[in-house]
Wavefront OBJ file of the C-alpha trace (Angstrom):
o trace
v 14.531 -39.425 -18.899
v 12.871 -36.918 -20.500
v 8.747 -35.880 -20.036
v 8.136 -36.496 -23.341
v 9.587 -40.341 -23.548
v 8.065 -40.861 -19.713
v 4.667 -40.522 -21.688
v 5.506 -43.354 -23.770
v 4.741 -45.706 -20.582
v 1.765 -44.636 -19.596
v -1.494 -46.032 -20.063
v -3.380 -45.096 -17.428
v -4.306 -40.900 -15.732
v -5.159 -39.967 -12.488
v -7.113 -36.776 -11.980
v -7.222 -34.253 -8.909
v -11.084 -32.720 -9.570
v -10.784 -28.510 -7.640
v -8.102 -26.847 -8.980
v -7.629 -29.354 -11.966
v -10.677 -29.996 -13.868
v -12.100 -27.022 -12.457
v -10.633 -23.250 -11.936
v -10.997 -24.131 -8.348
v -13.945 -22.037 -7.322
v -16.471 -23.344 -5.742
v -20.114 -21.345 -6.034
v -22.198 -22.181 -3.127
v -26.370 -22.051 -3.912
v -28.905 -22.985 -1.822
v -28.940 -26.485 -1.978
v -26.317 -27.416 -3.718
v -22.465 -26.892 -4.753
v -21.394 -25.951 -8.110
v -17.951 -26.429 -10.133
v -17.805 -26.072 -13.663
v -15.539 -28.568 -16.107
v -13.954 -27.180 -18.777
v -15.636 -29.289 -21.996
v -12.391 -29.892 -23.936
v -11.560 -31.660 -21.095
v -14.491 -33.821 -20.981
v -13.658 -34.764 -24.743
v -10.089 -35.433 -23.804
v -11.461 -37.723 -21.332
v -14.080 -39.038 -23.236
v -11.368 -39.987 -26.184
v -8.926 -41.375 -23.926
v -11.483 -43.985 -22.675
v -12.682 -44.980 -25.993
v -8.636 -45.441 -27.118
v -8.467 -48.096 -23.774
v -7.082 -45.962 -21.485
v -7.670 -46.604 -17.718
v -8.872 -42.757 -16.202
v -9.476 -42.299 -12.226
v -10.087 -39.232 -9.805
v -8.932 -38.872 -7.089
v -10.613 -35.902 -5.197
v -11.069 -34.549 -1.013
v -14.543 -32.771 -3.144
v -17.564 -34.697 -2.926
v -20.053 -33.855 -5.133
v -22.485 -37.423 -6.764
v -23.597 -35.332 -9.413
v -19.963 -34.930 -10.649
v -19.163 -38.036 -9.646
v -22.233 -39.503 -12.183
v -20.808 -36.784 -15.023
v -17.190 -38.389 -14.904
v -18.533 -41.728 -15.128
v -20.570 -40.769 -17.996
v -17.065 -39.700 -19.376
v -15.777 -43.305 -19.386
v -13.642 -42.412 -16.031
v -13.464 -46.161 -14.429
v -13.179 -45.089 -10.613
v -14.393 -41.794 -8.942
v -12.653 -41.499 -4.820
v -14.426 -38.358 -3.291
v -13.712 -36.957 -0.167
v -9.924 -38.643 -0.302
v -7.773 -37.408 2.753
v -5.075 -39.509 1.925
v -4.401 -40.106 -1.656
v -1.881 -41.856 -2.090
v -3.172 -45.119 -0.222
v -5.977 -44.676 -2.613
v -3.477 -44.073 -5.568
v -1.914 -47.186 -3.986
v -4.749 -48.784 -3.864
v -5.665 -48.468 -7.612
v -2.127 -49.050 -8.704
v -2.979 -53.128 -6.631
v -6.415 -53.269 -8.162
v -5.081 -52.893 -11.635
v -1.659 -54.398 -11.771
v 0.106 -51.057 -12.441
v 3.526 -49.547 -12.317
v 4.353 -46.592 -11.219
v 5.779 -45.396 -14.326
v 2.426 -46.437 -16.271
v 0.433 -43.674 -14.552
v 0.126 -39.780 -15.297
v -1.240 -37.907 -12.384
v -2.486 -34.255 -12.418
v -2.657 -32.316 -9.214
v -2.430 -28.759 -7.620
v -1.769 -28.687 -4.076
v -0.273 -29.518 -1.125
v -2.654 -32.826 -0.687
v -1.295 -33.842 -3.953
v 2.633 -33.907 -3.350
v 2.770 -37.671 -2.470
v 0.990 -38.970 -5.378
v 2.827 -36.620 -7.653
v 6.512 -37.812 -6.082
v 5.280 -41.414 -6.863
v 3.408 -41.533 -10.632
v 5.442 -42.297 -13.366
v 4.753 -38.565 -14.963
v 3.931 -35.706 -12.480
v 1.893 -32.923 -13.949
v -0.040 -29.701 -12.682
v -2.171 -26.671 -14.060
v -0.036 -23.439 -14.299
v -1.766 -21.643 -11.657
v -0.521 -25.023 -9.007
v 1.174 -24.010 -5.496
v 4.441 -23.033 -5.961
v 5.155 -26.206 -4.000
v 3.897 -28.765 -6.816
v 5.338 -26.448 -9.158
v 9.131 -27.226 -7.602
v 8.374 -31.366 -7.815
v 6.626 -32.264 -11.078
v 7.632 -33.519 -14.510
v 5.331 -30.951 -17.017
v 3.619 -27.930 -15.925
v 0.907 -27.461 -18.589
v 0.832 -23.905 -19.694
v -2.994 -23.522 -18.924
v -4.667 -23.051 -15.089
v -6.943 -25.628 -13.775
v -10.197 -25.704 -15.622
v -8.658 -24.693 -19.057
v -7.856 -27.730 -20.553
v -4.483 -28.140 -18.399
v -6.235 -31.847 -18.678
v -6.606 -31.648 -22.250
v -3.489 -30.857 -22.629
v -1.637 -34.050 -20.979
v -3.958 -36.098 -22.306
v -3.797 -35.006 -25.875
v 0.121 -34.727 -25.945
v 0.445 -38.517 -24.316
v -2.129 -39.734 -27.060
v 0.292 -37.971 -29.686
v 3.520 -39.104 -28.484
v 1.835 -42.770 -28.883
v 0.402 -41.879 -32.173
v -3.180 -42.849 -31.146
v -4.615 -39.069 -31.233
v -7.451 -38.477 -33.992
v -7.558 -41.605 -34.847
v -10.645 -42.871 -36.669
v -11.907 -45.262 -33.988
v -11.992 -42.985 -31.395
v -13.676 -40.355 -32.665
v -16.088 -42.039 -34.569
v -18.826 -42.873 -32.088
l 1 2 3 4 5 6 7 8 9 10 11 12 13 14 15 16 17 18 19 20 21 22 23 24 25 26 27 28 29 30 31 32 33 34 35 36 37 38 39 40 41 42 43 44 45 46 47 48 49 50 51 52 53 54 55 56 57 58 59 60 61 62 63 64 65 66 67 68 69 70 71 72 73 74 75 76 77 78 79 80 81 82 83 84 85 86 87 88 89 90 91 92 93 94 95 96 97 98 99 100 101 102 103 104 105 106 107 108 109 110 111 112 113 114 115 116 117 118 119 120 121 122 123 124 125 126 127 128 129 130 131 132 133 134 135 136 137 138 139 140 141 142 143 144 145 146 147 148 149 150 151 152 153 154 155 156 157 158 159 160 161 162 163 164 165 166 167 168 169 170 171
């Protein structure tokens, strides 16, 4: 089957935060930790909540600042500091009466394989390891942190026919 008719299924993303909503650096100050989020993929997110779409991270980062940001975004669950992600991604997949092939996930690394062999759709930021690269469904055509998440979410939404649609947008 085909990427594009996998995205017909799904109706729910999983996110991988360093390396997917961000570039992957990490700035350290004083205090504090900093990542910056690309904001075209805050609206993606944003839009895809508002259209009824079920949006999670899953993330090894912790950060409660972000955490409260993604929230804000209409994401339903934040996991920081996840060593294993795939019992949470199993987890979630319990919680909410999902099927694998119902769920997008975006990830970069190695910590991501076993989540990425299981969703429905596996997707990464061109700039993944060369090891997702080998296993997933779609590798967007921009890095992490330049709206690789924009990207999936904005070519499921079209493939559905549910993108600009007045609803959403229309706050």
């Amino acid at each position: 089957m085909s990427y594009k008719t996998k995205l017909n299924h799904i109706n729910t993303f999983i996110f991988d935060v360093d390396g997917v909503l961000t570039d992957g650096k990490v700035y350290f100050m004083e205090n504090e930790i900093m990542r910056a989020l690309n904001s075209k993929d805050g609206y993606a997110l944003q839009y895809a909540s508002k259209m009824g779409y079920q949006i999670f991270i899953i993330t090894g980062g912790y950060s409660e600042d972000l955490k409260k940001r993604l929230i804000d975004l209409g994401i339903k669950e934040v996991h920081l500091r996840s060593s294993n992600k795939l019992n949470i991604y199993n987890g979630l997949k319990s919680k909410y009466q999902l099927n694998d092939d119902q769920i997008l996930y975006m990830g970069d690394d190695i910590p991501d394989i076993p989540v990425l062999k299981k969703a429905g759709v596996s997707t990464c930021p061109q700039d993944a390891s060369v090891d997702v690269k080998e296993i997933v469904d779609y590798q967007s055509p921009y890095d992490g942190g330049k709206a690789c998440v924009r990207d999936v979410i904005e070519q499921t939404l079209r493939v559905q026919n549910k993108w600009l649609k007045d609803e959403a947008y229309h706050w």
